[in-house]
C-alpha positions as CSV (number, residue, x, y, z in Angstrom):
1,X,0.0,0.0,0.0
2,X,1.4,3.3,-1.2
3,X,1.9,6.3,1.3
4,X,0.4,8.9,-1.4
5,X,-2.9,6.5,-2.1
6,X,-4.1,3.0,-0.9
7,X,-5.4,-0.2,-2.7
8,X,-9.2,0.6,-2.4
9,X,-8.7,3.6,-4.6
10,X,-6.8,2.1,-6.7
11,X,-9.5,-0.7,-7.0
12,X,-12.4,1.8,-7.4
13,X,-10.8,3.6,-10.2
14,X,-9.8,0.7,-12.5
15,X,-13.9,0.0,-12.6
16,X,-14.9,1.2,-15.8
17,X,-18.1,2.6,-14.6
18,X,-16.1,4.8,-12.1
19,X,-13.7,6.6,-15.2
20,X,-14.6,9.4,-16.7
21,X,-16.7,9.1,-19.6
22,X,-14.7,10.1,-22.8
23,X,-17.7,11.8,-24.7
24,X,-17.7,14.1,-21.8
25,X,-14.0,15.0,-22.7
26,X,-14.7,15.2,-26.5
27,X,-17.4,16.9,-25.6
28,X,-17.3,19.0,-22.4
29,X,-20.3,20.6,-20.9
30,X,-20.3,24.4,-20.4
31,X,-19.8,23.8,-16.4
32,X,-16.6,21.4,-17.0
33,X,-15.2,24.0,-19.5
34,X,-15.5,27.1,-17.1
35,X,-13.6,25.1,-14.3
36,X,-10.9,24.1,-17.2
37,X,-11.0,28.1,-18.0
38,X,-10.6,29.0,-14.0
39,X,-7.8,26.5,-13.7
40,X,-5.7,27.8,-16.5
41,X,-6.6,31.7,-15.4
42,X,-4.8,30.6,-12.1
43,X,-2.0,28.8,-14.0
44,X,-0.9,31.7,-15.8
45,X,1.2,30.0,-18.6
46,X,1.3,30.0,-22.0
47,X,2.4,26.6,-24.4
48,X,4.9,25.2,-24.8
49,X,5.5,24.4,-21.1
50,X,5.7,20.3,-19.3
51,X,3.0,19.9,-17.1
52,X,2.2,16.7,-14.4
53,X,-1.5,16.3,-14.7
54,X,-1.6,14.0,-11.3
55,X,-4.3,12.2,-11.4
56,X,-5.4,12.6,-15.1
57,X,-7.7,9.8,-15.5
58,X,-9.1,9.4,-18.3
59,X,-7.7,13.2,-19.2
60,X,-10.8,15.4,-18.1
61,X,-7.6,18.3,-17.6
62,X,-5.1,16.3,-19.7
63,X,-6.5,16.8,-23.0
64,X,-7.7,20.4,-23.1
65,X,-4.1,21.5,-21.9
66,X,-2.7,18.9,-24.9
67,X,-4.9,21.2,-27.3
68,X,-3.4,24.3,-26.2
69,X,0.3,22.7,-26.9
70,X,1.0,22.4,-24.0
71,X,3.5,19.2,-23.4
72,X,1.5,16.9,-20.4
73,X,2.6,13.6,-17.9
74,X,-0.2,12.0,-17.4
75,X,0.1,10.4,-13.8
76,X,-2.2,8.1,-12.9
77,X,-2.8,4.9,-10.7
78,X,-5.5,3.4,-12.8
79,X,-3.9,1.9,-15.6
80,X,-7.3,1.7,-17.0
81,X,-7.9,5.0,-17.2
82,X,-4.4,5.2,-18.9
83,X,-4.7,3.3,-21.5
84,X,-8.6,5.0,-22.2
85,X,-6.4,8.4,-22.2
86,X,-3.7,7.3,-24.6
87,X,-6.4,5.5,-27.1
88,X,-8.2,9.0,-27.5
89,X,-5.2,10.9,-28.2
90,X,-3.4,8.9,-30.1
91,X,-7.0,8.4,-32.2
92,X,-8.0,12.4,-32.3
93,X,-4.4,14.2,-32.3
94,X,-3.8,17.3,-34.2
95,X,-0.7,18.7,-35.5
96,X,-0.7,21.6,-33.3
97,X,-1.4,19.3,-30.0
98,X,0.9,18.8,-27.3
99,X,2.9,15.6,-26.8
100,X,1.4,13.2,-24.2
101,X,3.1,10.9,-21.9
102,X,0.9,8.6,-19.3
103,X,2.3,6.7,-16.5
104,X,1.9,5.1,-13.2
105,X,4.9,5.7,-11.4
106,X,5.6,9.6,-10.7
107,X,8.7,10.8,-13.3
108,X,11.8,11.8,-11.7
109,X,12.2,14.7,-14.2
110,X,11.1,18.4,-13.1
111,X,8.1,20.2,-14.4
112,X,6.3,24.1,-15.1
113,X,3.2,23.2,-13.1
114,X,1.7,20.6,-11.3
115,X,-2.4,20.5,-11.8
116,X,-5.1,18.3,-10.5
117,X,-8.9,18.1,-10.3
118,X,-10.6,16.4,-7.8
119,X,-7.3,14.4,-6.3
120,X,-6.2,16.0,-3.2
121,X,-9.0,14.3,-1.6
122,X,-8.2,11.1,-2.3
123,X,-4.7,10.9,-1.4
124,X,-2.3,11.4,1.8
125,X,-1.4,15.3,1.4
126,X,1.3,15.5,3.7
127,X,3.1,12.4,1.8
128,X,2.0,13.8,-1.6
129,X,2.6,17.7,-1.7
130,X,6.3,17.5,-0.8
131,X,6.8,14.5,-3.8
132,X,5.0,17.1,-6.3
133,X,7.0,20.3,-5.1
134,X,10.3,18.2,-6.1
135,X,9.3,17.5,-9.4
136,X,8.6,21.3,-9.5
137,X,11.7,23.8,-11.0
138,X,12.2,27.0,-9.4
139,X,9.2,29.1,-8.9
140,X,7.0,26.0,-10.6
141,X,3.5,26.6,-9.9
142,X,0.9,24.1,-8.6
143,X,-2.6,24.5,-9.5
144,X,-5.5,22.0,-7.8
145,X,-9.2,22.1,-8.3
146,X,-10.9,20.8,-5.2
147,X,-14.5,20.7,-3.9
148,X,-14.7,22.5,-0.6
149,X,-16.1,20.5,2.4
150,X,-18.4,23.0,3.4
151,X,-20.7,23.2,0.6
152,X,-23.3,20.7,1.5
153,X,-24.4,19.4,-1.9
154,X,-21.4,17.7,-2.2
155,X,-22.5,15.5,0.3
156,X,-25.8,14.6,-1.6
157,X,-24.0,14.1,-4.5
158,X,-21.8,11.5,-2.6
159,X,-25.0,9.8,-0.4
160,X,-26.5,9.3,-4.4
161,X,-23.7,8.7,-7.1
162,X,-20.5,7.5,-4.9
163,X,-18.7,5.7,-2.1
164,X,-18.1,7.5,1.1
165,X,-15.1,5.3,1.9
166,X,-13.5,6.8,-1.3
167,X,-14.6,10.2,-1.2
168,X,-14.3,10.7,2.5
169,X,-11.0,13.0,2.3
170,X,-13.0,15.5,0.9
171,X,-13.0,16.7,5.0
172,X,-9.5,17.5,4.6
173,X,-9.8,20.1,2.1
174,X,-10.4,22.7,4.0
175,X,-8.4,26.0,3.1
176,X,-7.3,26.7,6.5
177,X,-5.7,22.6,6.5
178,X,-4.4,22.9,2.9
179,X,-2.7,25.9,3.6
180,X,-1.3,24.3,6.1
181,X,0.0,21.2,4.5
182,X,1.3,23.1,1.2
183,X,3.5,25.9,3.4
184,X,4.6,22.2,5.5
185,X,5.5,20.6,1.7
186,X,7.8,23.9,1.5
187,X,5.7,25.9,-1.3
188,X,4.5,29.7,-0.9
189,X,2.1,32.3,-2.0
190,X,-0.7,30.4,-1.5
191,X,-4.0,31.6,-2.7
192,X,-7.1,30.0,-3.6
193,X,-10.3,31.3,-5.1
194,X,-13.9,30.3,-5.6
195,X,-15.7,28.8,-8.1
196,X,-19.3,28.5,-8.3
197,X,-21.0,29.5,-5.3
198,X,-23.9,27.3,-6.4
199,X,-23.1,23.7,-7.8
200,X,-22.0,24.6,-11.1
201,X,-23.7,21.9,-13.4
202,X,-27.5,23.8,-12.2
203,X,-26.6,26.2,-14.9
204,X,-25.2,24.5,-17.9
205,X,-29.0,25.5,-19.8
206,X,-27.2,29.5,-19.7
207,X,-24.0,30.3,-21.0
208,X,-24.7,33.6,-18.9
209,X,-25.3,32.0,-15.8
210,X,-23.5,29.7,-15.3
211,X,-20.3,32.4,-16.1
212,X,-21.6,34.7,-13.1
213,X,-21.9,31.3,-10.7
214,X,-18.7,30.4,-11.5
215,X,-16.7,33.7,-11.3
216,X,-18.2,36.7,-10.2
217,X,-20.4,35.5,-7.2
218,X,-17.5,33.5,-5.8
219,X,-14.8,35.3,-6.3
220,X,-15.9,37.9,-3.9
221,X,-13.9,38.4,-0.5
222,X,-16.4,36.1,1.8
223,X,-18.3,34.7,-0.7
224,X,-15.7,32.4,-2.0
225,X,-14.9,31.0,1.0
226,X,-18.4,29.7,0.6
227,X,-18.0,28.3,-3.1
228,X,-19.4,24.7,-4.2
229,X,-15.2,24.4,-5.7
230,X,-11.9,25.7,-4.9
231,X,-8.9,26.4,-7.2
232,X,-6.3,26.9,-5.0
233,X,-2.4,27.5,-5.9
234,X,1.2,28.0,-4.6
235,X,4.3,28.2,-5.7
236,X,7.9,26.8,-5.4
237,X,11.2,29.3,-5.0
């Protein structure tokens, strides 16, 4: 059992009905594209750069980034969800794409950035931030979309469409605790900021809407504190 993420996780992940769906990434709804948009905004780089999509999956993060040439490690435990990754890019690449690399074991060779949606949760964050800040070269940013424990539809959404036992880190994602553990990995300037201070997916019927959820409600002062998602980010001198 690995000290960054256990066997169960693995397990769940491998399950086909538990990866992402690849129409969804050929296809991305107008929620899944704002978050995409927020997590670049906080990225702050332009192509050609190396970036370690951890926990890619099936490449909800990985491909978009690919499409803006950007050159992406796909990291990954579910080999599964690997090969599903490779399949669709080496099946829809483009000549102005990005090159793609996919593995399970993390690369010893230094990145840009560091991203991730939805993986903090389900790993050991004191064992895994310091690993990703030392694949990081001076002032390497890492970017992480994470859903905040204090929005309680999250929890519905658990109770009807997952498991508890693998979502249950979700309670560590707190800012006031991931702050914590990213100034403990060694990183600084940590920010975060809001996105969606309603579940962002209620407004995918308006363009319009669903761009005032996701930015301008939560990104005020308090308010984002209260947002349904958090893209948080630090940095490495």
């Amino acid at each position: 059992m690995s000290q960054i993420i256990d066997q169960q996780q693995k397990e769940h992940f491998d399950k086909e009905n538990n990866q992402y769906d690849w129409r969804k990434i050929a296809n991305p709804a107008h929620a899944q594209l704002l978050e995409i948009k927020h997590l670049l905004k906080f990225l702050a780089l332009s192509p050609p750069k190396k970036i370690l999509d951890f926990g890619c999956g099936s490449g909800r993060m990985t491909i978009p980034l690919i499409q803006m040439g950007f050159d992406v490690c796909g990291y990954d435990i579910s080999e599964n969800s690997l090969v599903n990754l490779k399949s669709y890019y080496l099946k829809n690449r483009k000549r102005n794409w990005g090159k793609l690399i996919t593995t399970n074991k993390l690369p010893n060779v230094k990145f840009d950035a560091v991203i991730g949606s939805d993986i903090l949760h389900h790993v050991s964050i004191p064992h895994t931030l310091p690993r990703l800040a030392a694949l990081l070269r001076k002032k390497g940013v890492l970017v992480f979309s994470e859903p905040n424990p204090f929005h309680l539809p999250w929890y519905l959404f658990i109770l009807i469409n997952l498991s508890w036992s693998v979502e249950k880190g979700i309670l560590l994602c707190s800012i006031p605790n991931l702050k914590k553990q990213f100034t403990k990995a060694g990183l600084t300037n940590f920010s975060f900021s809001g996105h969606g201070l309603f579940p962002t997916r209620l407004f995918n019927f308006s363009s319009m809407l669903s761009d005032w959820n996701a930015f301008s409600l939560s990104e005020l002062p308090i308010l984002k504190y209260l947002a349904f998602r958090y893209i948080i980010k630090a940095y490495k001198q």
